[in-house]
Each structure stands twice: as structure tokens, then as C-alpha cells.
C-alpha positions as CSV (number, residue, x, y, z in Angstrom):
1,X,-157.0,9.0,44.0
2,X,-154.5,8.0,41.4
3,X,-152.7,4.3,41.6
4,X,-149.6,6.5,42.5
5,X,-150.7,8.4,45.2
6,X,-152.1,5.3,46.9
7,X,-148.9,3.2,46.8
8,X,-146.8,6.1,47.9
9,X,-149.3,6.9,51.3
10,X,-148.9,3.4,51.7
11,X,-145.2,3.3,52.2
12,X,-145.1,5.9,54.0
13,X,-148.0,4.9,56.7
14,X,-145.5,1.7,56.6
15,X,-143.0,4.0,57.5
16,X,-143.9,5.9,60.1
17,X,-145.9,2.9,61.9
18,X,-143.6,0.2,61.4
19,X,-141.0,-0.3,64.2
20,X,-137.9,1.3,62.9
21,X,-134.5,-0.1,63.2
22,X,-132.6,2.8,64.0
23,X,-131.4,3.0,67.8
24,X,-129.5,6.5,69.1
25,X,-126.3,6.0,70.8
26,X,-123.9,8.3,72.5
27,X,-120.1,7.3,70.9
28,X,-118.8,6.5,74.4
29,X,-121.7,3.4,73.9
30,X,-120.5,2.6,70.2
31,X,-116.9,2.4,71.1
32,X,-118.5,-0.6,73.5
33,X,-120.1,-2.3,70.8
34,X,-116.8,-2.0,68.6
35,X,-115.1,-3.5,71.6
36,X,-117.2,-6.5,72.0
37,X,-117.7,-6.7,67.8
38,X,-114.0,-7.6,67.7
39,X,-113.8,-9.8,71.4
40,X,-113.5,-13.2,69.2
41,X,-114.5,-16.1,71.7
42,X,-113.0,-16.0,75.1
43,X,-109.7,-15.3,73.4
44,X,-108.9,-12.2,73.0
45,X,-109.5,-9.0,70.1
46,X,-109.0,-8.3,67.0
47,X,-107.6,-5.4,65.2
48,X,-110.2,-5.2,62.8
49,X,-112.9,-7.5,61.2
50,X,-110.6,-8.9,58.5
51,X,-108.3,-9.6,61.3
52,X,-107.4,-12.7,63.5
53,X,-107.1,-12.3,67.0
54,X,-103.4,-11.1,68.0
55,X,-101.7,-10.2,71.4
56,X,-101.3,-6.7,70.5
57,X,-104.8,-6.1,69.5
58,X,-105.8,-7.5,73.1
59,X,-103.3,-4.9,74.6
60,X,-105.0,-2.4,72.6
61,X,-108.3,-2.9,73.5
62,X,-107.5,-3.4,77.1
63,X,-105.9,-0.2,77.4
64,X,-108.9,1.8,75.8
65,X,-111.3,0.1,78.4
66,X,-109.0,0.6,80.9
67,X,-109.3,4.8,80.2
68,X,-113.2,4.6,79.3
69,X,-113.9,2.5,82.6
70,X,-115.0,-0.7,80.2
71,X,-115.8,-3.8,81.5
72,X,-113.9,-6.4,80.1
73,X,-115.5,-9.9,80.1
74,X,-113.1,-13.2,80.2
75,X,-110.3,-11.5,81.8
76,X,-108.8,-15.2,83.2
77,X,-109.6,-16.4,79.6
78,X,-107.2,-14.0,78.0
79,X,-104.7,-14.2,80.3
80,X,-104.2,-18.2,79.2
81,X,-104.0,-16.3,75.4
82,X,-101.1,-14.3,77.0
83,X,-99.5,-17.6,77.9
84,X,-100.5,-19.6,74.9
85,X,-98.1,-16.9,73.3
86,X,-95.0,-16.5,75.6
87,X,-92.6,-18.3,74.2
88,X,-89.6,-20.3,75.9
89,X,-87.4,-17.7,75.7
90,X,-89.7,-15.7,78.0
91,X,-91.3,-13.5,74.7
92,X,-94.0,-13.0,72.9
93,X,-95.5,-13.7,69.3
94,X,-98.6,-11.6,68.3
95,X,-100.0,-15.0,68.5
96,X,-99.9,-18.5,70.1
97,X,-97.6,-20.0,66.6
98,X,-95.2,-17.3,66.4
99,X,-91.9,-16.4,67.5
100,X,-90.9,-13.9,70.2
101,X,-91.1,-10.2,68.6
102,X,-89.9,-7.1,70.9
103,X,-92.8,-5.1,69.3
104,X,-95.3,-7.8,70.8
105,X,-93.4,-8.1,73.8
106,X,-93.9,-4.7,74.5
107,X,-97.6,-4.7,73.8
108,X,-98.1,-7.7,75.6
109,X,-96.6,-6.5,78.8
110,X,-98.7,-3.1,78.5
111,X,-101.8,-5.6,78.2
112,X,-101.1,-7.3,81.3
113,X,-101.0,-4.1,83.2
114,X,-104.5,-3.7,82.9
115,X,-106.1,-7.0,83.5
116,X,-108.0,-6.9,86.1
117,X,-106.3,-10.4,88.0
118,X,-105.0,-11.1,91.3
119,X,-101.2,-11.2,91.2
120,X,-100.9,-13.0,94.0
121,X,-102.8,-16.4,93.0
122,X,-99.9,-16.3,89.8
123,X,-96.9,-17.0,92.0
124,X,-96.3,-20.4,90.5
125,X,-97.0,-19.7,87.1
126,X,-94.3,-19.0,84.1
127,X,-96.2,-15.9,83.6
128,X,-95.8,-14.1,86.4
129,X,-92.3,-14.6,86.6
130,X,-91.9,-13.0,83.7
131,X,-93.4,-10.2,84.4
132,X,-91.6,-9.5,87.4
133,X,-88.1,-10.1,86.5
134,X,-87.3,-12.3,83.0
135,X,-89.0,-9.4,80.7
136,X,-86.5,-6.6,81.8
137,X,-83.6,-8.7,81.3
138,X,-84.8,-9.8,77.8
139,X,-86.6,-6.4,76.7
140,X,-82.6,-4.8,77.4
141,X,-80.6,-7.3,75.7
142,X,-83.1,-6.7,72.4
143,X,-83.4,-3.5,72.5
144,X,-79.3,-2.5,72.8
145,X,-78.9,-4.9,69.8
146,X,-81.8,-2.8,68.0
147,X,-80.6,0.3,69.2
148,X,-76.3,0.1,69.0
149,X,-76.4,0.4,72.5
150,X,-73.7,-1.6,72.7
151,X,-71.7,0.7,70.2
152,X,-71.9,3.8,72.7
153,X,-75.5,4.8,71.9
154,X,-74.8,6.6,68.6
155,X,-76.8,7.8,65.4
156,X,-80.0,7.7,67.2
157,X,-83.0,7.8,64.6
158,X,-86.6,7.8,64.7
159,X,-87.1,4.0,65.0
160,X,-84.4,3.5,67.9
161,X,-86.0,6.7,69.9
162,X,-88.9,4.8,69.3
163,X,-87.7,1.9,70.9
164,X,-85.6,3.3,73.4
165,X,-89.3,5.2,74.3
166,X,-91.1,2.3,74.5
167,X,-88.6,-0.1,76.2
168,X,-88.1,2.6,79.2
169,X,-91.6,3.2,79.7
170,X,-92.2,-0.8,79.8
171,X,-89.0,-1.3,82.4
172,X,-90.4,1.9,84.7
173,X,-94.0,0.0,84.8
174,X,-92.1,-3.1,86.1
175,X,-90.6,-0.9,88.7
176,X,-87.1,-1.6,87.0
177,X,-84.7,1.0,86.0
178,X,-82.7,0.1,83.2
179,X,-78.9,-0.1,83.2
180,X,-78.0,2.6,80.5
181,X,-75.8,6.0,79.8
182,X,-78.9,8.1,80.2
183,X,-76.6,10.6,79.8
184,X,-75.3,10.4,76.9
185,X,-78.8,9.6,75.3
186,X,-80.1,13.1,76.2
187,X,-77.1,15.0,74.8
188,X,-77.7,13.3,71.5
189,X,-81.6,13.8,71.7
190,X,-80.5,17.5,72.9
191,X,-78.7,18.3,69.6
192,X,-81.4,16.9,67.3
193,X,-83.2,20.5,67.9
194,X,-82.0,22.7,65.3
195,X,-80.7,26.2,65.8
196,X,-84.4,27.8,64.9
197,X,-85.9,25.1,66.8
198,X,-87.5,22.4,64.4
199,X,-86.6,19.2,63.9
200,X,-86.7,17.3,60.1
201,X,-89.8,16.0,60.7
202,X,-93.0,16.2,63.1
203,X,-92.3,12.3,64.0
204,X,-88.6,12.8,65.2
205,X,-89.8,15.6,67.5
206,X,-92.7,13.9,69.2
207,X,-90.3,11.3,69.7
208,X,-87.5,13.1,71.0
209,X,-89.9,15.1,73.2
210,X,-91.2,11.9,74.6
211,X,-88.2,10.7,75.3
212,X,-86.8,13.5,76.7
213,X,-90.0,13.9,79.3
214,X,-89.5,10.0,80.5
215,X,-85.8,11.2,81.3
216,X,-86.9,14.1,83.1
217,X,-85.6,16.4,80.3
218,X,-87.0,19.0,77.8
219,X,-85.7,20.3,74.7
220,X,-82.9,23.4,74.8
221,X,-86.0,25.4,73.4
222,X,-89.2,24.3,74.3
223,X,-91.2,27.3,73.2
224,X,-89.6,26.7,69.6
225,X,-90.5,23.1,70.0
226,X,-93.9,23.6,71.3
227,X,-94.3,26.4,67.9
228,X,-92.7,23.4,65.4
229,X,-95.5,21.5,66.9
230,X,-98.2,23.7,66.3
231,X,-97.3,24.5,63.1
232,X,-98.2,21.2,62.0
233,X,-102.1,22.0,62.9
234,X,-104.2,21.7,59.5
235,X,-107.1,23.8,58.3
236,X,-109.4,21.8,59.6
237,X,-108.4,21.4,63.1
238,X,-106.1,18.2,62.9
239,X,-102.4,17.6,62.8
240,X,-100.3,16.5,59.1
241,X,-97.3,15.8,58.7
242,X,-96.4,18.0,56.1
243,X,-97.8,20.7,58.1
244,X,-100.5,22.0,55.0
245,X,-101.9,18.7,54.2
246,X,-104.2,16.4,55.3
247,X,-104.9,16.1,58.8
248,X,-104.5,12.1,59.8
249,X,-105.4,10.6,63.7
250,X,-101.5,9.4,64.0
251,X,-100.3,12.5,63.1
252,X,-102.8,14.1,65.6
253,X,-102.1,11.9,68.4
254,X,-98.2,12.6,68.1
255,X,-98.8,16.3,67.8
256,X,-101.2,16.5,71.1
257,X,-98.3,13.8,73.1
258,X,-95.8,16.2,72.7
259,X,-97.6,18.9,73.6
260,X,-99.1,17.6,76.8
261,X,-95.5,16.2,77.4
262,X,-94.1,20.1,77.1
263,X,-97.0,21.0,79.3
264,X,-98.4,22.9,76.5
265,X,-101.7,21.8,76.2
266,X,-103.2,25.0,76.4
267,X,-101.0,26.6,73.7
268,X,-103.6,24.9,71.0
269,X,-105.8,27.5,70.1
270,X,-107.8,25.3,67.8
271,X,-108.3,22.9,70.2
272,X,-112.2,22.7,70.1
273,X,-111.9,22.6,65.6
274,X,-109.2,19.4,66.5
275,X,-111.7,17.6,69.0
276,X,-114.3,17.7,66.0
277,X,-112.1,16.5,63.3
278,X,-111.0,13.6,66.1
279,X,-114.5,12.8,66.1
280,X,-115.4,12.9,62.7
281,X,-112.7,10.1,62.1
282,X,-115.6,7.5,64.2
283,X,-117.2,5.2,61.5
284,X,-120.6,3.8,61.0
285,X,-119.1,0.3,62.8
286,X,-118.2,2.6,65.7
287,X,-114.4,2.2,65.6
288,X,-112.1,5.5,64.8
289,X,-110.2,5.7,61.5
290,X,-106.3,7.0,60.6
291,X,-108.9,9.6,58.1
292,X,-112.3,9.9,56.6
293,X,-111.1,7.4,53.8
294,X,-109.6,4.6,55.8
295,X,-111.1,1.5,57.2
296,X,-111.5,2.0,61.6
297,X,-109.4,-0.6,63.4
298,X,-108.8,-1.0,67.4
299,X,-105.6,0.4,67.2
300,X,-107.0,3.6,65.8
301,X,-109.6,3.6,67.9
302,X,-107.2,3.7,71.0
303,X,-105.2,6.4,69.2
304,X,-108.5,8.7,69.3
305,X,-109.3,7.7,72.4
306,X,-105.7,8.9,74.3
307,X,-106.2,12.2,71.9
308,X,-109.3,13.1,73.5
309,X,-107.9,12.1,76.7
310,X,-104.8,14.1,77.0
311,X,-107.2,17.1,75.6
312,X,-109.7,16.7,78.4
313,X,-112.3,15.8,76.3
314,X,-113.5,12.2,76.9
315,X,-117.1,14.0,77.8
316,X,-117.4,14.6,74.2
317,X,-117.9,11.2,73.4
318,X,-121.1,11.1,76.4
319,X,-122.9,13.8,73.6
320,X,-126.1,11.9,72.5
321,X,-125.9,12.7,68.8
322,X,-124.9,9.5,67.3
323,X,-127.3,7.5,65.0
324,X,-126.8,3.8,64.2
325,X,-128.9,2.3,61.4
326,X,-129.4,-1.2,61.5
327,X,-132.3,-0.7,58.4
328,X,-132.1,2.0,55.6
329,X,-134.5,4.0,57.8
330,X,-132.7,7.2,59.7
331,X,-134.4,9.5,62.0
332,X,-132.6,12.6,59.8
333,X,-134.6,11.8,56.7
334,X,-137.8,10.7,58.3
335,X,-138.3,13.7,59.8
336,X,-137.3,16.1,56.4
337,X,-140.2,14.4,54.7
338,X,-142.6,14.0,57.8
339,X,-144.4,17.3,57.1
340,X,-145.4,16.0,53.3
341,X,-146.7,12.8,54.6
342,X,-148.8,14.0,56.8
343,X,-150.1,17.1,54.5
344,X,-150.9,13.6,52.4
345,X,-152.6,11.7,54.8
346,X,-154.4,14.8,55.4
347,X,-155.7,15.0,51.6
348,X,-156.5,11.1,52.0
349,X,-158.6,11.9,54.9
């Protein structure tokens, strides 16, 4: 037997009788590890490994454990990071040196929602009064500066919906009901719908949809809406912008809101082809990517995470077909090439 043959049924005895690195996980289990691969200390998370721990990463990664039924370790921990970064005007910075940002406020008040912590041991801490009552008050004042509140609530755009979106949603989890011509709003969002019922772009109708839902309104026409929505479905199964581009996670994630919002979940024929391409977006680290070309980051991965959700389809992610490689061995191509090794140790024989 040549020199050649030798050496080559000697890697591969030391291939199929070493112990391989290679462990099968179901995604639900890799979304875990990406959790805990981004928990920096006792702290709090990270958005991604080039990262440093922020509020709004934590708030982030506490909502996607709070809808996968994750156990979060150092609860009590992170709370004293939510307090290292309230400031004294009763907001937060995305961390403990910055200045009080609404966008972080937001986040962080979201966060506290779902740690697991007794409420009633907090009485006497700065905290807790600010989430009770201080955080409306501020949250309001911000936001009608953001907004033009002030001005009589006109020329409404994408990033004031936005914030008018999030702000109510945030004041309605305190159990507050914000002081505001609610009225008025929905006649402007109202008219936003145009006469063959689009809207200029896919992110001003999710938006206006949204808002519209948390005021106990739907568009003039939501069958038009709900077909502008659609329409934005790519070849292969996700939502784009453009509507015959690429399909992108954001773009996916708005699409399926308003939908689920119209209560028109069930108008997306494709939904099985879009539960693929929102798992297809998982990458080797386990965390979910804006596209197949982008780098995965917590915020992403919560973005995939509410998708599947609001699609029924969490279950997907229980589907043992996942393969993590911790060597440059893979159960795939060990397998292709198992019938030649073994029709070679056969000829050794």
C-alpha cells in the first residue's frame, strides 16, 4: 500500500474515532447561548461582541427571554445597572456616564417591565418612584417638544409617529393615560392613507397602523392597507422596502406588526416561505441578522424573535436541525464521505 493511501486511512480512522467537536442544537437552545455570550459580568448585555454593555441592549435581551421563557441570571445585579444610569433628572443614558436620552428612557422602562423583582421591597428607592409616577411626567414633556405637540400636533412624520408610538405604549404600561388631543392625532394619521390606499412608504404605514391600533382606530381602508402591506412581500418569502428588492428582518418585522395589528395575519399566503427566510437570517454565533450579509446583534435577534411570534411560529425554532461546530469537523460532510472510508478500511483489511 502506497505512502498516500496510508496517510489518508490514517486521517480518516482519526476522524471517525476521535471525539468530534460538533454538538447539535435546536435554535431555541442557540438563542440561549447568544444570550449568555453577550451577558458581560453581572451587568447587563451587549448588543453585539464589538459592543459595550448599554441599557437598551439589556432591555432588549430581557424582552426576548421574557417571550422564550429564558431564565435570566443576576436580575438584582442589573437592576443597580438601571440605577447606575438614571440620571437626576429622573432619565436615562444607554449607560452609567451618559446623559438622559428619551430613546433610552423608553428602552429602559420596557426593560424594567420584565425583571423578575419584587416591587414592593423598592418603595424607598429613587427607582421605583420613577417608575410609577416621575417617568410619565418626563417622557410627555420630551416627547411634545420632539413631536410639536405643543404647536397643535401638526405635520406628523415618520419619526414623530414613531415617538408618539412608543411614548403611548410606555405611559399605557405605567397604567397612565397621557394628557393629549388624541383626536386630532387620528384625523391627521387618517388622511395619511391615500385615495388608492398606499401610503409613500412601507415604514409610514406600519407606523401609522400601529398607531392607530393603540388608539383604538384603523385606517379608512384597511383592506387597501392590509394589500399595500402585502405587496411589499419579496420573492423569497420576506418583506423590502422597495417592494421587489431584497427582503431585510426590519422590514419583515414592520410588515408582519401591521398586519397582526389589522388582524390580518392570515391574509399572508406565503407565510410558511417568510418563516424560512426569518430563519435563515440566524448565524453561526446564534444571534439573527438584519440579512444574510450582515453581522447578528441582540436587537435583531429580538426583531426575529417578535416576527415568529406574532406568526405563531416560535415552535420552529424547537426543530432539531441546527449544527454548531466548535472544530472544522461537521456531521454533514462526515457522513458524504463515510461510505469511501469505509470501502478503504475495507481494502486495508
Amino acid at each position: 500500500m502506497s505512502r498516500r493511501v496510508l496517510l489518508f486511512v490514517f486521517l480518516t480512522e482519526l476522524i471517525l474515532f476521535a471525539p468530534l467537536e460538533t454538538s447539535a442544537r435546536t435554535q431555541l437552545e442557540s438563542i440561549k447561548n447568544f444570550l449568555d455570550d453577550n451577558h458581560v459580568g453581572q451587568d447587563g448585555f451587549r448588543n453585539s461582541s464589538e459592543e459595550g454593555v448599554t441599557v437598551s441592549a439589556t432591555a432588549d435581551a430581557l424582552q426576548i427571554a421574557n417571550v422564550l421563557s429564558i431564565n435570566v441570571n443576576n436580575t438584582l445585579d442589573i437592576l443597580y445597572y438601571y440605577q447606575r444610569s438614571q440620571n437626576p433628572d429622573g432619565g436615562f443614558g444607554n449607560t452609567p456616564d451618559l446623559s438622559s436620552d428619551l430613546n433610552t428612557t423608553l428602552a429602559a422602562v420596557r426593560g424594567l417591565g420584565y425583571l423578575p423583582v419584587n416591587w414592593s421591597q423598592l418603595h424607598n428607592w429613587e427607582i421605583f418612584e420613577y417608575y410609577n409616577s416621575s417617568v410619565s411626567k418626563l417622557l410627555f414633556e420630551n416627547v411634545s417638544k420632539t413631536t410639536g405637540y405643543i404647536e397643535g400636533m401638526s405635520h406628523l412624520n415618520f419619526q414623530r409617529i414613531s415617538l408618539w408610538l412608543d411614548y403611548i405604549s410606555v405611559a399605557f404600561s405605567l397604567g397612565y393615560t397621557p394628557t393629549m388631543d388624541s383626536e386630532m392625532m387620528i384625523q391627521e394619521l387618517l388622511a395619511m392613507q391615500m385615495s388608492n390606499g398606499s401610503y409613500s412608504s412601507l415604514k409610514l404605514a406600519t407606523n401609522v397602523i400601529l398607531l392607530l391600533n393603540l388608539l383604538g382606530q384603523e385606517p379608512n381602508d384597511a383592506d387597501l392597507a392590509t394589500k399595500f402591506i402585502l405587496a411589499h412581500v419579496s420573492e423569497g418569502g420576506g418583506f423590502s422596502y422597495s417592494g421587489n428588492g431584497a427582503g431585510s428582518l426590519e422590514a419583515s418585522y414592520l410588515g408582519v406588526s401591521a398586519l397582526d395589528a389589522l388582524g390580518k395575519i392570515n391574509s399572508l399566503e406565503y407565510k410558511n416561505a417568510l418563516t424560512k427566510f426569518i430563519l435563515s437570517l440566524q448565524k453561526s454565533n446564534s444571534g439573527f441578522a438584519q440579512n444574510p450579509t450582515s453581522l447578528s446583534t441582540l436587537h435583531d435577534t429580538k426583531l426575529a424573535v417578535l416576527t415568529l411570534f406574532m406568526l405563531k411560529e416560535l415552535d420552529e425554532l424547537q426543530a432539531p436541525d441546527v449544527l454548531q461546530t466548535v472544530g472544522f469537523v461537521d456531521y454533514p460532510w462526515l457522513f458524504a464521505i463515510l461510505p469511501f472510508v469505509l470501502l478503504i478500511r475495507r481494502r486495508k483489511l
